[in-house]
N, C-alpha and C positions, 0 to 999 in steps of 0.2 A: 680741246682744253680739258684739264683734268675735272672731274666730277663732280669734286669736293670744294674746289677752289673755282670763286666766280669771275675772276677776272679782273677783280678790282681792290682798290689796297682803300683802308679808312685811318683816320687818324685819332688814338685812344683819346685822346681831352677833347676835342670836339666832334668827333663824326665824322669831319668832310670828308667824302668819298675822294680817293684819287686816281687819276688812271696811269696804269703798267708806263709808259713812256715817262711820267712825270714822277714817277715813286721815288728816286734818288733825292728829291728834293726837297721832299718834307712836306707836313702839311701848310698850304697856301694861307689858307686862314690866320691859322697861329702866326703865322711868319708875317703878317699885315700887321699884326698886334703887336709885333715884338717879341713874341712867343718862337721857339725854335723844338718844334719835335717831329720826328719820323713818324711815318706809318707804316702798315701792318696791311699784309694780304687778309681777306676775308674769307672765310669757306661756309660751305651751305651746312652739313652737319658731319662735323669731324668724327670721326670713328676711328681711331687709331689704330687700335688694337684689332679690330671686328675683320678687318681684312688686309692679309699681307702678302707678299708674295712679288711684288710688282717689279724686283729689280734687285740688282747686286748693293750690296754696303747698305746704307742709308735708303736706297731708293725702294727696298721692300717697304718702306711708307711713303708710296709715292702716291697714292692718294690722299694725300693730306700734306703734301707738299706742292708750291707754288708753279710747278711744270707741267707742259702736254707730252715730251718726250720721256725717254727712255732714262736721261739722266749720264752725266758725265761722270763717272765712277773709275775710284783707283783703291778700290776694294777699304773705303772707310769705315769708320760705324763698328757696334759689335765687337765694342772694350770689353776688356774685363772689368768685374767689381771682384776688389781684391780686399778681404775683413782685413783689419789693420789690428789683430788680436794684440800683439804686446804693446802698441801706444796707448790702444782702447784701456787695456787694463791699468796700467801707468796714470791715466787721465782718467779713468775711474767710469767707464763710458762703456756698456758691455756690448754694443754693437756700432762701430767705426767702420767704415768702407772707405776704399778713394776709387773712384773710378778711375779707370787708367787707360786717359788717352792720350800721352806718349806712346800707345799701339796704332797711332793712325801712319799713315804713307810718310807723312812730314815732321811725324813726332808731336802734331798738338790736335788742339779739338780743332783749330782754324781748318781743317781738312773739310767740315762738316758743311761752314759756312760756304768754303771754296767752290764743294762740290754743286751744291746749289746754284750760285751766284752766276757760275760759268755754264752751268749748263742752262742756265736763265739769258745769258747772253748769248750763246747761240741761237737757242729759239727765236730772240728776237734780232738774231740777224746782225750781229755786231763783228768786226775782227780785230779788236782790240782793247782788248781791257788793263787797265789801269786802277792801282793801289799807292795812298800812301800807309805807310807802315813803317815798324822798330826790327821787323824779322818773320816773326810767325805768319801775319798773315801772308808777308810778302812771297814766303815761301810756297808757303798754299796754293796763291793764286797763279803764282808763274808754273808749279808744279801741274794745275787742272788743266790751265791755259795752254800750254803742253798737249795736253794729252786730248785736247779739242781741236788742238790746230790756230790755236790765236794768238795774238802777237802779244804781248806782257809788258806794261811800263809801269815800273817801282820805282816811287817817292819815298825816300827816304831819308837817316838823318846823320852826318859826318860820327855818330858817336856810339854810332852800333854796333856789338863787336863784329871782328871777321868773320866768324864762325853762320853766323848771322846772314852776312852778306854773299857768304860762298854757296850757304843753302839757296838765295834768290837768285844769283846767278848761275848755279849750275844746271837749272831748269831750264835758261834761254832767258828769264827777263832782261826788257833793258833798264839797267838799275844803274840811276843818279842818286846823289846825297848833295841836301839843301841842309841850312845851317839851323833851322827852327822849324815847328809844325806849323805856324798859322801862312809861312813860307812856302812849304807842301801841299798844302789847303787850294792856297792862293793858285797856285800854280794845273794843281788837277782842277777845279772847276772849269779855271781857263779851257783846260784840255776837254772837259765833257763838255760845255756849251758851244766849244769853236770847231772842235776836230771828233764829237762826236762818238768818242770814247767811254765803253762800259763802264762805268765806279764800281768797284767792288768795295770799297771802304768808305768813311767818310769823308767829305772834305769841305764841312761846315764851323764855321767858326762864330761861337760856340759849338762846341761838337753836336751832334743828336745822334750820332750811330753809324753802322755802314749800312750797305747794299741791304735793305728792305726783303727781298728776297732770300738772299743768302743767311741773315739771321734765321730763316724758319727750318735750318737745318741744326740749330742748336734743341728744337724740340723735341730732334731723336734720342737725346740723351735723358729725359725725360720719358722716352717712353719704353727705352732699355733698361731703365731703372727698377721700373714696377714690372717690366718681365722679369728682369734676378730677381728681383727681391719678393717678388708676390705680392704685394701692395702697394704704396708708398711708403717712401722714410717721413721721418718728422723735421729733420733740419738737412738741407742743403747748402754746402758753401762752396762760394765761386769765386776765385778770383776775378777783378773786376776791375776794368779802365772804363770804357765807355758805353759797356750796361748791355751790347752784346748779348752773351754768352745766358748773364743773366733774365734779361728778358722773353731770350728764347725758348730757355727752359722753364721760364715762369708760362710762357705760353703752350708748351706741350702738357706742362700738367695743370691747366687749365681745359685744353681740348681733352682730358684723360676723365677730368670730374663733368665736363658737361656732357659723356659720352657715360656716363656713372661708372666706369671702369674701377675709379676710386672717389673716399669719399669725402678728401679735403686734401688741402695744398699743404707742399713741404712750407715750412719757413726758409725762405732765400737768405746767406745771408752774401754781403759784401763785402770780401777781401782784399783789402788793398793797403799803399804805403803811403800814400801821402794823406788821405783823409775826406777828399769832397763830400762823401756819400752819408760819412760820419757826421761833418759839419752840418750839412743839411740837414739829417734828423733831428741831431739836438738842435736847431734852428727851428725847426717846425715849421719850414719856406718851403713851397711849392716850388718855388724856382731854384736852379741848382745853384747852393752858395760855392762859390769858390776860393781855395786855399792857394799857399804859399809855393808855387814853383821847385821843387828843386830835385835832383838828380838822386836816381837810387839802382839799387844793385839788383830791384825786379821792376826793370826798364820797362817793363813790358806791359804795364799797367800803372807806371807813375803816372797818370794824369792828375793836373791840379783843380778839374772838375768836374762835375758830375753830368750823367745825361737825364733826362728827364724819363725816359727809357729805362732804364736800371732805377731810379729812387721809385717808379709807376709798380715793378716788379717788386722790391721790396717791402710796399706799404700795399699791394693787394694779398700778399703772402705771410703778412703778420712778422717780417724777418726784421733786421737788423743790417748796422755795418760797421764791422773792425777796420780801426788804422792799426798798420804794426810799422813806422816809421825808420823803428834801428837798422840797419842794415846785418852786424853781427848777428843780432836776433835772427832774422830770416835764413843769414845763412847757416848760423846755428840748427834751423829748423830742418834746412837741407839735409844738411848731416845728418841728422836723426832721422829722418824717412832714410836715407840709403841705410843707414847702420844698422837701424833694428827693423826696418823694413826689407830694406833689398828694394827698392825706388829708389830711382834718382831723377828726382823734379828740377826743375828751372826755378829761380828764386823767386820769381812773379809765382808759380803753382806751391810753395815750400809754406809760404806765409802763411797758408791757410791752418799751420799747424799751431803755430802759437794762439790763431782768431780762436778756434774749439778750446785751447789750453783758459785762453780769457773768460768765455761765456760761459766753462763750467764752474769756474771758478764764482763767477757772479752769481751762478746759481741759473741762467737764459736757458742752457741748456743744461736738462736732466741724465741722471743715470743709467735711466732706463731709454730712453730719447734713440730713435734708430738713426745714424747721424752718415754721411756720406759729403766729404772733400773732395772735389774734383779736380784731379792733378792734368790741367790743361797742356802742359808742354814739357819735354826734356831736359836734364839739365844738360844736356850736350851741346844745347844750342849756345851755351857760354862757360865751356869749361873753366874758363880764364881767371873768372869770378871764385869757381870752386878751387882751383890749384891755388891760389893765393893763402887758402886758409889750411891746407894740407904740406904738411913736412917733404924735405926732399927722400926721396929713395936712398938709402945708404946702401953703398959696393963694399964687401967683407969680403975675407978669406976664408974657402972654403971649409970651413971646420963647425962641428957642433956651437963649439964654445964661443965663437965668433954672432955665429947664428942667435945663440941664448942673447947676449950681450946689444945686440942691435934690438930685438925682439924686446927685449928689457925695460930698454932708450924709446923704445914708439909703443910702451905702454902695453905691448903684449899683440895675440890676436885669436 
């Protein structure tokens, strides 16, 4: 067993210690009360930084991640931060970053989580892991699950695009589409308690997160942050469904200050489109309130509620949480990452552009403020979305004048 990691997972609001076999289920206690929250592996004294070396991608922090082996690697981890100089200047912000990992194997950060999860299910002996998902993770995990030798079953939902679905099935998963999540939910617990199948995601209803384990691979992003960057940033924003992503990396730079690496937390913040994370702060409810259901163009993070997990991240990080509901607006913001950036995000990772336009605006976030947007996924994973808002190609005759006069018509280039 790895060094750092004792073998036993706790649960943040109360304690309870849990054990590796029972981790996908959350904490027992809370869940007697009515309470619905995941735990968290425990480590004896993380060191993140202090020693590296241990493995390809992500797995050079493999002491400080939840494994005894070697680690299932498809060369993750070790994005770039990329300055985002003319939005920065534009929004008035003289150092803007987005991490960019649309460079992971699968095109998002779920790579992170995947690589984890599955090489957590080997160890302990499993051949068959199972996800429900909207696309990214699914892809992830059938892509790891692959490359482990396990067999891959994807829950997912009739309304995902193709593009989506070609990524989870061209791995090998076996991928069905159910008509609703709590249908999904339903259906893989069935599969983990009866036929003894891995979870790599959630399949709690109220959500509380995915695979326990595989979240401690979002802490690498945190600890590749303060290697670019020399310190820490002051604000971090995540796109956020189910608190994930953001938990995780509230937890990497959490193990970075209690290792004094650095000497305070980013503020987290939470990007999304429908708003739970929102409602609940302005609610001032420990428990996660929940909004109004409805369908949007960064699928990938419309959930209509919060996990207790991501609101935990964002109130021990002093952060915040943007709704940006419009649809136009997001993809609007697309646009602008490819055009003056040369990105192109997936509408779930885009939003985060208008969250920073908001809070500078309020004044949340400063000018001087070192700010870093995490562009989680591709926009390739839904071209469909984007050619909608893009002109057809016009066919001309081959002549200058022909050339000027189209070039005219689409506003130049």
């Amino acid at each position: 067993m790895n060094g750092a990691y004792t073998g036993i997972l706790a649960c943040g609001r109360c304690g309870t210690a849990v054990a590796e076999d029972d981790a996908a289920r959350g904490c027992p206690r809370c869940s007697a009360e009515g309470v619905f929250v995941n735990v968290h592996p425990v480590y004896e004294s993380p060191d993140p930084l202090g020693r590296k070396g241990g493995g390809p991608g992500i797995f050079r922090y493999r002491h400080v991640l939840p494994i005894g082996g070697a680690g299932i690697s498809l060369g993750e981890g070790d994005t770039p931060l990329l300055p985002l100089e003319r939005l920065g200047s534009v929004l008035g912000i003289s150092e803007l970053y987005l991490k960019d990992e649309t460079r992971n194997p699968t095109w998002s950060y779920k790579d992170r989580l995947a690589a984890v999860a599955v090489s957590k299910a080997v160890e302990m002996g499993a051949d068959t892991v199972v996800a429900a998902t909207t696309g990214n993770h699914g892809a992830a995990a059938a892509a790891y699950a692959a490359a482990a030798g396990l067999r891959c079953v994807v829950l997912t939902l009739e309304s995902v695009p193709v593009t989506m679905k070609v990524l989870m099935g061209v791995f090998g998963a076996r991928l069905v589409a159910l008509r609703s999540g709590p249908e999904r939910w339903r259906l893989m617990a069935a599969a983990v308690a009866e036929r003894g199948w891995f979870p790599l995601s959630g399949f709690h209803d109220p959500p509380i997160g995915s695979n326990p384990f595989g979240i401690e691979g979002y802490k690498t992003i945190a600890y590749e942050l303060v290697e670019q960057l020399g310190s820490a940033p002051d604000v971090v924003v995540v796109p956020t469904a189910y608190g994930d992503g953001l938990a995780g990396i509230c937890r990497g730079f959490l193990d970075l200050r209690s290792a004094g690496t650095i000497g305070h937390l980013p503020r987290l913040v939470a990007a999304e489109p429908l708003g739970p994370y929102s409602a609940t702060l302005q609610a001032d409810s420990e428990a996660p309130v929940a909004v109004e259901p409805r369908s949007s163009v960064a699928f990938s993070t419309a959930t209509p509620v919060a996990t207790r997990q991501g609101l935990e991240a964002v109130r021990i990080s002093r952060g915040t949480a943007v709704a940006v509901p419009d649809d136009a607006v997001i993809l609007a913001a697309q646009r602008r990452y490819a055009e003056t950036e040369g990105v192109y995000l997936e509408a779930a990772a885009a939003l985060t552009l208008p969250v920073v336009e908001r809070l500078v605006e309020t004044g949340w976030i400063a000018p001087e403020d070192r700010v870093v947007v995490v562009g989680t996924s591709s926009g390739l994973k839904d071209v469909g979305a984007t050619a909608k808002r893009l002109g057809e190609v016009p066919v001309i005759e081959p002549t200058l004048a022909a050339l000027d006069a189209a070039l005219e018509g689409s506003g130049g280039c």
